[in-house]
C-alpha positions in Angstrom: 144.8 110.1 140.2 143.8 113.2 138.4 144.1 111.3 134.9 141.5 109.0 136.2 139.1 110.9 137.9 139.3 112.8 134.1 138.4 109.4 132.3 135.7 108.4 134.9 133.8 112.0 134.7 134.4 111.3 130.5 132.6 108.0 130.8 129.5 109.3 132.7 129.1 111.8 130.5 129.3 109.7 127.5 126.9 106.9 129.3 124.3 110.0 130.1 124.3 111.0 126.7 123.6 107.7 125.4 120.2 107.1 127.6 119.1 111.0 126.4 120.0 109.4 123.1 117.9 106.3 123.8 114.7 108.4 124.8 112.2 110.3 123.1 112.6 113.9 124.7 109.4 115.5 123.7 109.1 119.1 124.4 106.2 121.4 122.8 104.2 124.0 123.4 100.0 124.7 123.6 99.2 127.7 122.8 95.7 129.1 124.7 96.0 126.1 127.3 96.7 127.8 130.4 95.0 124.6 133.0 94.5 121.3 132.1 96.5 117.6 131.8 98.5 116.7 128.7 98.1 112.9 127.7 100.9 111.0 126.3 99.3 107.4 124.8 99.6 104.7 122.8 97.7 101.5 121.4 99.0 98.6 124.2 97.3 95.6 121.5 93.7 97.1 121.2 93.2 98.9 123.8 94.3 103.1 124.0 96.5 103.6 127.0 97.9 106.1 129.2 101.7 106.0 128.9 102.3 109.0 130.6 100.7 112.8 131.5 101.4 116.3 132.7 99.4 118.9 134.8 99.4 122.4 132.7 98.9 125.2 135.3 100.0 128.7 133.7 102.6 127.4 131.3 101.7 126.1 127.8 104.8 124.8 127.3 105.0 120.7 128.4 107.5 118.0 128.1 107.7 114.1 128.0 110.6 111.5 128.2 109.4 108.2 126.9 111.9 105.1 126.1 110.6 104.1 122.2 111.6 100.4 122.2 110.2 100.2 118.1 109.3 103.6 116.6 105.3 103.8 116.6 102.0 105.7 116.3 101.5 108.2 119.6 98.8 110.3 120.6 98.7 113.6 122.7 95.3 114.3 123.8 93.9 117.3 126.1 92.1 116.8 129.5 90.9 120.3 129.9 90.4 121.8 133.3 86.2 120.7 133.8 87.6 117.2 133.1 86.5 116.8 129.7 88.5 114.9 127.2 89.1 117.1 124.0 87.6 115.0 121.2 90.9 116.1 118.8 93.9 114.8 119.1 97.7 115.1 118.0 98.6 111.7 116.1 102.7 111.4 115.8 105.0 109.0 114.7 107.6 109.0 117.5 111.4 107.8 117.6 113.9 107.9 119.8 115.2 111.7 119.0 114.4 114.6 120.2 111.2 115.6 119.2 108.6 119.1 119.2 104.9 119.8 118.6 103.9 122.9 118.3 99.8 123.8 118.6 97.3 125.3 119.4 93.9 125.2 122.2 91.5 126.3 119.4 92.5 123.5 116.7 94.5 121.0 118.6 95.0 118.3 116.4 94.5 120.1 113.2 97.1 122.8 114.0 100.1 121.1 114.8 103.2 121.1 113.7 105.4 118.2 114.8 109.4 118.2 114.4 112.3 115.5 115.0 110.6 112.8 113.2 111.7 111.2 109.9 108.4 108.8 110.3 106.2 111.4 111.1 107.2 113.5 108.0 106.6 110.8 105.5 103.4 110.2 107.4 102.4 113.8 107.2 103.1 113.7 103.5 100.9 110.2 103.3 98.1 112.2 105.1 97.9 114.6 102.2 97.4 112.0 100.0 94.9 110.6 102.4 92.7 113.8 102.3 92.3 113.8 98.9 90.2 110.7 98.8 88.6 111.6 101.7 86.8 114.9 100.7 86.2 112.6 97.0 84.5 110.3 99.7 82.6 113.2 100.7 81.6 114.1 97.5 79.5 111.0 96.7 77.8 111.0 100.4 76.8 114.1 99.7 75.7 113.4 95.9 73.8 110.3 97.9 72.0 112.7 100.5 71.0 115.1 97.8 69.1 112.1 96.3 67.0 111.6 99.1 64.3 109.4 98.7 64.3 109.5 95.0 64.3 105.7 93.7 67.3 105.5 91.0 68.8 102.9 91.0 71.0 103.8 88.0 72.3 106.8 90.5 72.3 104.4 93.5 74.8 102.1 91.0 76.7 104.5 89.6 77.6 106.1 93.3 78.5 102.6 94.6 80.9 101.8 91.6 82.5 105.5 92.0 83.0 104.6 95.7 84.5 100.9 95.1 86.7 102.5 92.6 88.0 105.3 94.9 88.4 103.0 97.4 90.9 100.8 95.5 92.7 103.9 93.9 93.4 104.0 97.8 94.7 100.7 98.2 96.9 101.2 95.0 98.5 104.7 96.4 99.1 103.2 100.0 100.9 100.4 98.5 103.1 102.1 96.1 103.9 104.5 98.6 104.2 102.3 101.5 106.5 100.7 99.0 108.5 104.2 97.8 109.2 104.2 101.8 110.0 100.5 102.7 112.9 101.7 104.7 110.9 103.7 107.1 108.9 102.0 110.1 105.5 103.9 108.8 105.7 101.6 105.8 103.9 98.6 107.2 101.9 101.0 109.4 100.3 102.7 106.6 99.5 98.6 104.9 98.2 97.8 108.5 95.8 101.3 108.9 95.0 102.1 105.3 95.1 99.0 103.2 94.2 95.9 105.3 91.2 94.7 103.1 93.4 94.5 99.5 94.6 91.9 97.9 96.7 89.5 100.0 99.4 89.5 97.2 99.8 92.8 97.3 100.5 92.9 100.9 102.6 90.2 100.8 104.7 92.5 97.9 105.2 95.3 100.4 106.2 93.1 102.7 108.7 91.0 100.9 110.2 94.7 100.0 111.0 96.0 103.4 114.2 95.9 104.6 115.4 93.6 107.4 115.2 96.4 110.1 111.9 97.3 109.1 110.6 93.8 109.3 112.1 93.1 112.4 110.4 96.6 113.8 106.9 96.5 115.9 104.7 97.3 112.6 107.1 95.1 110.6 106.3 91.9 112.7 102.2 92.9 112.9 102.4 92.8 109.4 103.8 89.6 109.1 101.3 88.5 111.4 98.5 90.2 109.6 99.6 88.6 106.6 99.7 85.0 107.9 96.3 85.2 109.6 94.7 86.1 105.9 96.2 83.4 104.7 94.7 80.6 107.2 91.4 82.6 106.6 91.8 83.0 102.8 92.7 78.9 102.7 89.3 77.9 104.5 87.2 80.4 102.7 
């Protein structure tokens, strides 16, 4: 009797680890925010909804337990105490791990530091990249707005060319790293946010180059998708 009461305590054990397992545990802390709601969302098609939220009254730590059926793009956002909705926010690839973002009040999304994630930290490293053409971006709206009203076309042409040429250096880096990462779920997320408009071949390269699981994930299959409505379009055009 003892013998099995031992092997049935064993076996919920072992079935409550594996739904912790199964779950994103997300625990973090925001530092300065002493009253307010945390939101947890996500993109439900096109639409930005509320998955899940917590009241913050005196402590800046929080915590969320979310079942991730396909690892994918989340979003933490701050509802401060007036009722105003922070316009920064904390974009994280989650998974189902345990998982912690660490921030601040004063520069919410731009301060934090997110853990637990194998997606997120190729992401994070993709951003980097990211930045880099957009302050180059910057530079040439800038370079425009200093012309003013000044007619030149030469300027005018030479400006547009820069800017179709940094935008397909772009393209090129997304693929190839989307590529470099084929066996990571952010693969065909970065194709579907960063490099839509390329070449069709070119998507259809990263995609052929993902492995089974990947293709079979949530991005993988919108990709597919993606790539099979430019073709129908492609064909009438």
């Amino acid at each position: 009797m003892r013998y099995l009461f031992t092997i049935l305590i064993f076996f919920i054990s072992f079935i409550s680890c594996s739904t912790d397992s199964d779950k994103m545990n997300l625990t973090g802390t925001v530092k300065g925010l002493k009253k307010g709601t945390l939101l947890l969302q996500k993109f439900d098609d096109t639409l930005l909804v509320t998955v899940d939220s917590m009241i913050v009254d005196g402590s800046s730590d929080f915590a969320f337990s979310e079942k991730i059926v396909s690892p994918e793009m989340y979003y933490l956002y701050v509802r401060l105490k007036d009722g105003t909705l922070r316009d920064d926010r904390i974009a994280f690839f989650a998974e189902n791990h345990p998982m912690h973002i660490q921030t601040n009040l004063k520069n919410f999304g731009s301060a934090a530091i997110v853990k637990g994630s194998a997606n997120d930290s190729i992401f994070r490293e993709f951003e980097k990249l990211r930045q880099r053409y957009v302050a180059k971006n910057l530079e040439y709206i800038s370079e425009r707005f200093k012309k003013g009203n000044n007619n030149n076309d030469s300027l005018e042409m030479d400006l547009n060319r820069k800017q179709q040429s940094l935008i397909k250096s772009k393209y090129f880096t997304t693929i190839n790293f989307a590529m470099n990462h084929s066996d990571y779920e952010v693969a065909p997320y970065l194709i579907l946010s960063e490099a839509y408009s390329s070449n069709l071949k070119y998507l259809d390269t990263v995609y052929q180059s993902l492995s089974p699981k990947i293709k079979d994930s949530k991005y993988g299959k919108e990709l597919e998708s993606f790539i099979e409505m430019r073709k129908k379009s492609d064909s009438i055009l």
